[in-house]
N, C-alpha and C positions, 0 to 999 in steps of 0.2 A: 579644550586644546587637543584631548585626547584624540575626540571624533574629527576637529577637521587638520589633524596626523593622521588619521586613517583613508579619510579622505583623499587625502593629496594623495598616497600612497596607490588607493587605487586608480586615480587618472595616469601616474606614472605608468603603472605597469599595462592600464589598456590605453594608453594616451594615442601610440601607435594607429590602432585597431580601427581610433576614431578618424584616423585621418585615408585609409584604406580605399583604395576607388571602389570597391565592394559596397562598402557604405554610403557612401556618398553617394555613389549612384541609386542605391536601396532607397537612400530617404530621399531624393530628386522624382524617385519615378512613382513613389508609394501614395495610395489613396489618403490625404488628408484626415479622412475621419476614419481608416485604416477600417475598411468599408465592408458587411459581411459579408457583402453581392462580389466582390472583386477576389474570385479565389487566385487568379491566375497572376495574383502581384505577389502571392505567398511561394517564392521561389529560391533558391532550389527547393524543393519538394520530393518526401518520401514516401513512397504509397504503402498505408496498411492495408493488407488485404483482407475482405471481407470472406462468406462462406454462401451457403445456399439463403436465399435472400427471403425473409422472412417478414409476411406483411401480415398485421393485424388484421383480424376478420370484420366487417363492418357491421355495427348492432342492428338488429332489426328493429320492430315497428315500435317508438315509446322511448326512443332514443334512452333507452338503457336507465332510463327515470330520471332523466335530465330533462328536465321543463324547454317548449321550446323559445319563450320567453327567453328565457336564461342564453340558452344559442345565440340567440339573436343577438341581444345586449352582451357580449359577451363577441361575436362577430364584427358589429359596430366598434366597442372598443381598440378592433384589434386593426381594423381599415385606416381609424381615426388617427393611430398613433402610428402608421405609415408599415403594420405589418405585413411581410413578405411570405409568412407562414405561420398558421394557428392549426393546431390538432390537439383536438380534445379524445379523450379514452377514458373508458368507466367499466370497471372487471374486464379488460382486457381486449375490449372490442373498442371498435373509433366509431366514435359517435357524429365526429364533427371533422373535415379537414379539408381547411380551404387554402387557396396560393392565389398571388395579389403579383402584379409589378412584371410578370412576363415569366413568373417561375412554376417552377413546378415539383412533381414529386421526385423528378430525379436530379434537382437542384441540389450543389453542395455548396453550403454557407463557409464562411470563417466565423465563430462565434467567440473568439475571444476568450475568455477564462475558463467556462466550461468544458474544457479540456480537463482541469483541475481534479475535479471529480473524477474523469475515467482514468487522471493517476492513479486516484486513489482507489476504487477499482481494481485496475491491473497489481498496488501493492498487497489487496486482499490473496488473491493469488499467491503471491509468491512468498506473503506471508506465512499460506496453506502448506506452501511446498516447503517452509522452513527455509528459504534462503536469502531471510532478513529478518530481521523484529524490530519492533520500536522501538526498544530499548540501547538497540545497535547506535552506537557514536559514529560521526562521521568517518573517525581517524581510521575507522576500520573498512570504511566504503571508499574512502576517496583516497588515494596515495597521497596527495599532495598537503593534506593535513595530518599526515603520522603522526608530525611532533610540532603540530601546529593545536596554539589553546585552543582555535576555534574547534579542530577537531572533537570535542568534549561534547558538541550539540547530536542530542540523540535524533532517530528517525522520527520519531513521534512527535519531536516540538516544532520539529519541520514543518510536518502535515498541521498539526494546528496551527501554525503560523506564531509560534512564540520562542522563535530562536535567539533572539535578542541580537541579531547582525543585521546592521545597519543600511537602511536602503528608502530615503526618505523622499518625498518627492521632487521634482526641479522641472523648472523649467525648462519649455522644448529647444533642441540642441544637439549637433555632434559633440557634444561635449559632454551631456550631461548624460548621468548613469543608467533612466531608465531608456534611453534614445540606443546606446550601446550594447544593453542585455538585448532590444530586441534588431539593432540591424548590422553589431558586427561580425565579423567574422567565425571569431570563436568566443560566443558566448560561454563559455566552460570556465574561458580564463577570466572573462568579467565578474561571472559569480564565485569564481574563487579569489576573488582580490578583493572582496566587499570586507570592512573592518567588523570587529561587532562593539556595536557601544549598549550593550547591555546584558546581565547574565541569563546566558537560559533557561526559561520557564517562568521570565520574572513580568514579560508584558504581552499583550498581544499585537501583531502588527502585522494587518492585510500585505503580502510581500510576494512579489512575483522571484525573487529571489529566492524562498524559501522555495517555490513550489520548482524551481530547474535544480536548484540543489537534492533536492527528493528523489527528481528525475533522473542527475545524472547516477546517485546511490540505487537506485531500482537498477539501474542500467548496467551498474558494473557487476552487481549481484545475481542478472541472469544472462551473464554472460556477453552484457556489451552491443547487441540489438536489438533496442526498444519497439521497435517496428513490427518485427518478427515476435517478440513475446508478447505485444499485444494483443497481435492479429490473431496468433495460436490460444492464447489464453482467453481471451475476453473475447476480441469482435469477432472475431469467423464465427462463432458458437453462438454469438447472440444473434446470427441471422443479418446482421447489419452487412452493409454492400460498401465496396472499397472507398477508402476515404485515404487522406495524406496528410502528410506531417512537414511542418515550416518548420526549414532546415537552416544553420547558420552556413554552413557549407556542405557540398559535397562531402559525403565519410563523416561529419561533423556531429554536432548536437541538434536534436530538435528542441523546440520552445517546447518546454514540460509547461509553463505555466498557459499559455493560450495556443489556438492557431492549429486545430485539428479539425479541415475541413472534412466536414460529412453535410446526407442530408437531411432533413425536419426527421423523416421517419427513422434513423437513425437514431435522434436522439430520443424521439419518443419510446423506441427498444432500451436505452440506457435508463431512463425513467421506471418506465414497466420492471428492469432489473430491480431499482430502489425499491418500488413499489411490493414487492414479491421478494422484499427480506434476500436477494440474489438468487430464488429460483428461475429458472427458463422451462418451462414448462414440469417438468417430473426430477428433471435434476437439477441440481444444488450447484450452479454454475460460479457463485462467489459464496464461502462460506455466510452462514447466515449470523454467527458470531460477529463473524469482520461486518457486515452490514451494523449489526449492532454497536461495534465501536465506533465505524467512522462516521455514524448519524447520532452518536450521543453528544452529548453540551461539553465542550473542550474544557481542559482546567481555568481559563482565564477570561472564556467568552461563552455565555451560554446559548448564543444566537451561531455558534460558531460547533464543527463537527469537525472533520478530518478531510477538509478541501470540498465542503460543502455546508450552504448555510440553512437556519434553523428556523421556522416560524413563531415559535415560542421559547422562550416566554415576549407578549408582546415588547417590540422594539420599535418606538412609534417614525425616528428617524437613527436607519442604523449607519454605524459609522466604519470604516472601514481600520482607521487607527486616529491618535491621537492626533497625529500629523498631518492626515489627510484630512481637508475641509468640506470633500463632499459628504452626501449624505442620501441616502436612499430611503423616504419614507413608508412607512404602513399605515394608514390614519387612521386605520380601525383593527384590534384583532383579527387574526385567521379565523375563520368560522370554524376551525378543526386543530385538534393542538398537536399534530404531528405530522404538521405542514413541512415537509423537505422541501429546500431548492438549488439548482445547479445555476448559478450567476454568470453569465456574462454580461462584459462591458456595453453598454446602449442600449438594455433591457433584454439583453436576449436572453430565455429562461425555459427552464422545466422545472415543473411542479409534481413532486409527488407525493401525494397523499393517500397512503395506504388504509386508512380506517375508512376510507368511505369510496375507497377502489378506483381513484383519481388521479390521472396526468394529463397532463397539459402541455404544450409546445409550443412558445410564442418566439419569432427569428424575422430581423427588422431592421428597419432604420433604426439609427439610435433614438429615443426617445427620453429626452431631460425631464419628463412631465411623469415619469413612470412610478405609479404606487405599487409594491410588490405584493399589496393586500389586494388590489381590486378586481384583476381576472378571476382569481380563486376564487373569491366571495361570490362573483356573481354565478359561477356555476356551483357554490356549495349552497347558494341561497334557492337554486333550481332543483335541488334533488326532490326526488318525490321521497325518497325514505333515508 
């Protein structure tokens, strides 16, 4: 009774929002399978600016002890499942990078959740600068929860996704909550109207919620432009080249949880970051501590880090929460047990695996057929050492 009181509570208070020609125009005009190739539907749009643009050296002769078997197989896979971009890299050099469907390398994808992770990311930072901590309550980030219970949920259970605030899936709809968080107006007020029907810390629950809530707390902490402290913090520095942020409105909120287009070799620099414990070449561009916590096994999910998922221990179909039916499988172990990856929605992914100097960039059609064990494997099964 509790939760559909909470319920009802939040269609009241964005019931409005749903009926908005804003919206309704959004979901009439938007790609059906909210498409990666359609950046130009992710609007209004905020540009993060990039810095001097920094491209990976290409390996010379022995492709970096990657078999070229492995390549191959490994390329096939990636034609097969309708990819739009595959870049492989091994200590640092690209071994492999190809573009399929008319793109290229100065293509900017939307990839859907993988945004998550350069949240988390960017809260490394600011964590650095002390002008947050996990341990921070909402009530202390967000005004509108001072003396609200929900306020109580710390920074940290956000990022792992165990806030215990309610955000279950439904059916597509103006109506229905995840249709709202991503096309009304002010998504700020949808996630703060969300109930919680359970205590925090007490379950896990894959939640686009938790990750704009994270968002807008990072936000008001470094003074209210996310755009701007990213660009300054994170992407200008890591060499990446301008990318944008899908805005609810003008002046508004960006989707913290997906929808930062960039392009392949962008992401492959966020990888390489994982990869190198957050150095960029001689400096220590995300503490290497913070790398250490948010790719450790979260209290409640050990496949699970801090807005980034885990290889190990094997998860042969992992699941996103109780609630959610889908299921993403791995049929076989990681052939490496400190397999990172940055998820998004339709397979789009990066892999990093720092024990054997490995990333990966796979950006595509959605592909239902997708094992998150099988790209990795077939180039850790190529390594010559």
């Amino acid at each position: 009774m509790r939760r559909m009181l909470g319920w009802a509570l939040l269609l009241a208070a964005t019931g409005a929002q749903a009926q908005t020609p804003t919206m309704a125009e959004r979901m009439a005009a938007f790609p059906r399978d909210r498409s990666v190739e359609a950046v130009e539907a992710y609007v209004p749009a905020q540009t993060v600016r990039g810095g001097a643009v920094r491209t990976l050296a290409r390996a010379g002769p022995g492709n970096a002890g990657i078999s070229d078997a492995a390549l191959v197989e490994a390329q096939a896979l990636a034609e097969k499942g309708g990819a739009h971009a595959l870049i492989i890299a091994r200590n640092g050099k690209v071994v492999l990078e190809r573009y399929w469907n008319g793109f290229g390398a100065g293509s900017r994808f939307s990839t859907a959740s993988m945004h998550k992770t350069v949240l988390a990311l960017a809260y490394g930072r600011a964590v650095q600068q002390r002008r947050i901590a996990l341990t921070d309550p909402l009530a202390r980030l967000l005004p509108e929860w001072k003396a609200d219970a929900r306020g109580g949920v710390q920074i940290g259970q956000l990022l792992e996704m165990t806030s215990g605030l309610a955000f279950p899936p439904s059916p597509p709809g103006p109506g229905a909550p995840s249709a709202r968080l991503f096309f009304a107006d002010d998504i700020r007020a949808v996630a703060l109207a969300v109930p919680q029907d359970a205590p925090p810390g007490s379950r896990f629950a894959y939640s686009n919620i938790d990750s704009q809530l994270a968002g807008e707390a990072l936000a008001n902490a470094v003074g209210g432009n996310y755009a701007r402290w990213l660009s300054r913090e994170l992407w200008a520095p890591l060499g990446a080249a301008d990318a944008s942020l899908f805005m609810d409105r003008v002046g508004g909120s960006p989707h913290y949880f997906c929808c930062l287009q960039a392009r392949a070799r962008d992401w492959l620099l966020v990888g390489e970051l994982l990869r190198e414990g957050g150095k960029l070449g001689k400096r220590q561009l995300v503490p290497a501590d913070w790398i250490a916590t948010m790719t450790a096994p979260s209290t409640l999910n050990p496949n699970f880090g801090k807005q980034i998922w885990r290889g190990s221990p094997h998860a042969p179909l992992r699941r996103y929460s109780a609630s959610i039916s889908m299921t993403i499988p791995a049929a076989e172990p990681f052939l490496a047990d400190d397999v990172l990856f940055i998820d998004g929605a339709g397979a789009q992914r990066v892999y990093a695996i720092p024990s054997k100097g490995l990333t990966i960039v796979r950006i595509g059609r959605p592909d239902s057929g997708w094992d998150d064990s099988r790209l990795p494997n077939i180039i850790l099964r190529g390594l010559a050492d």
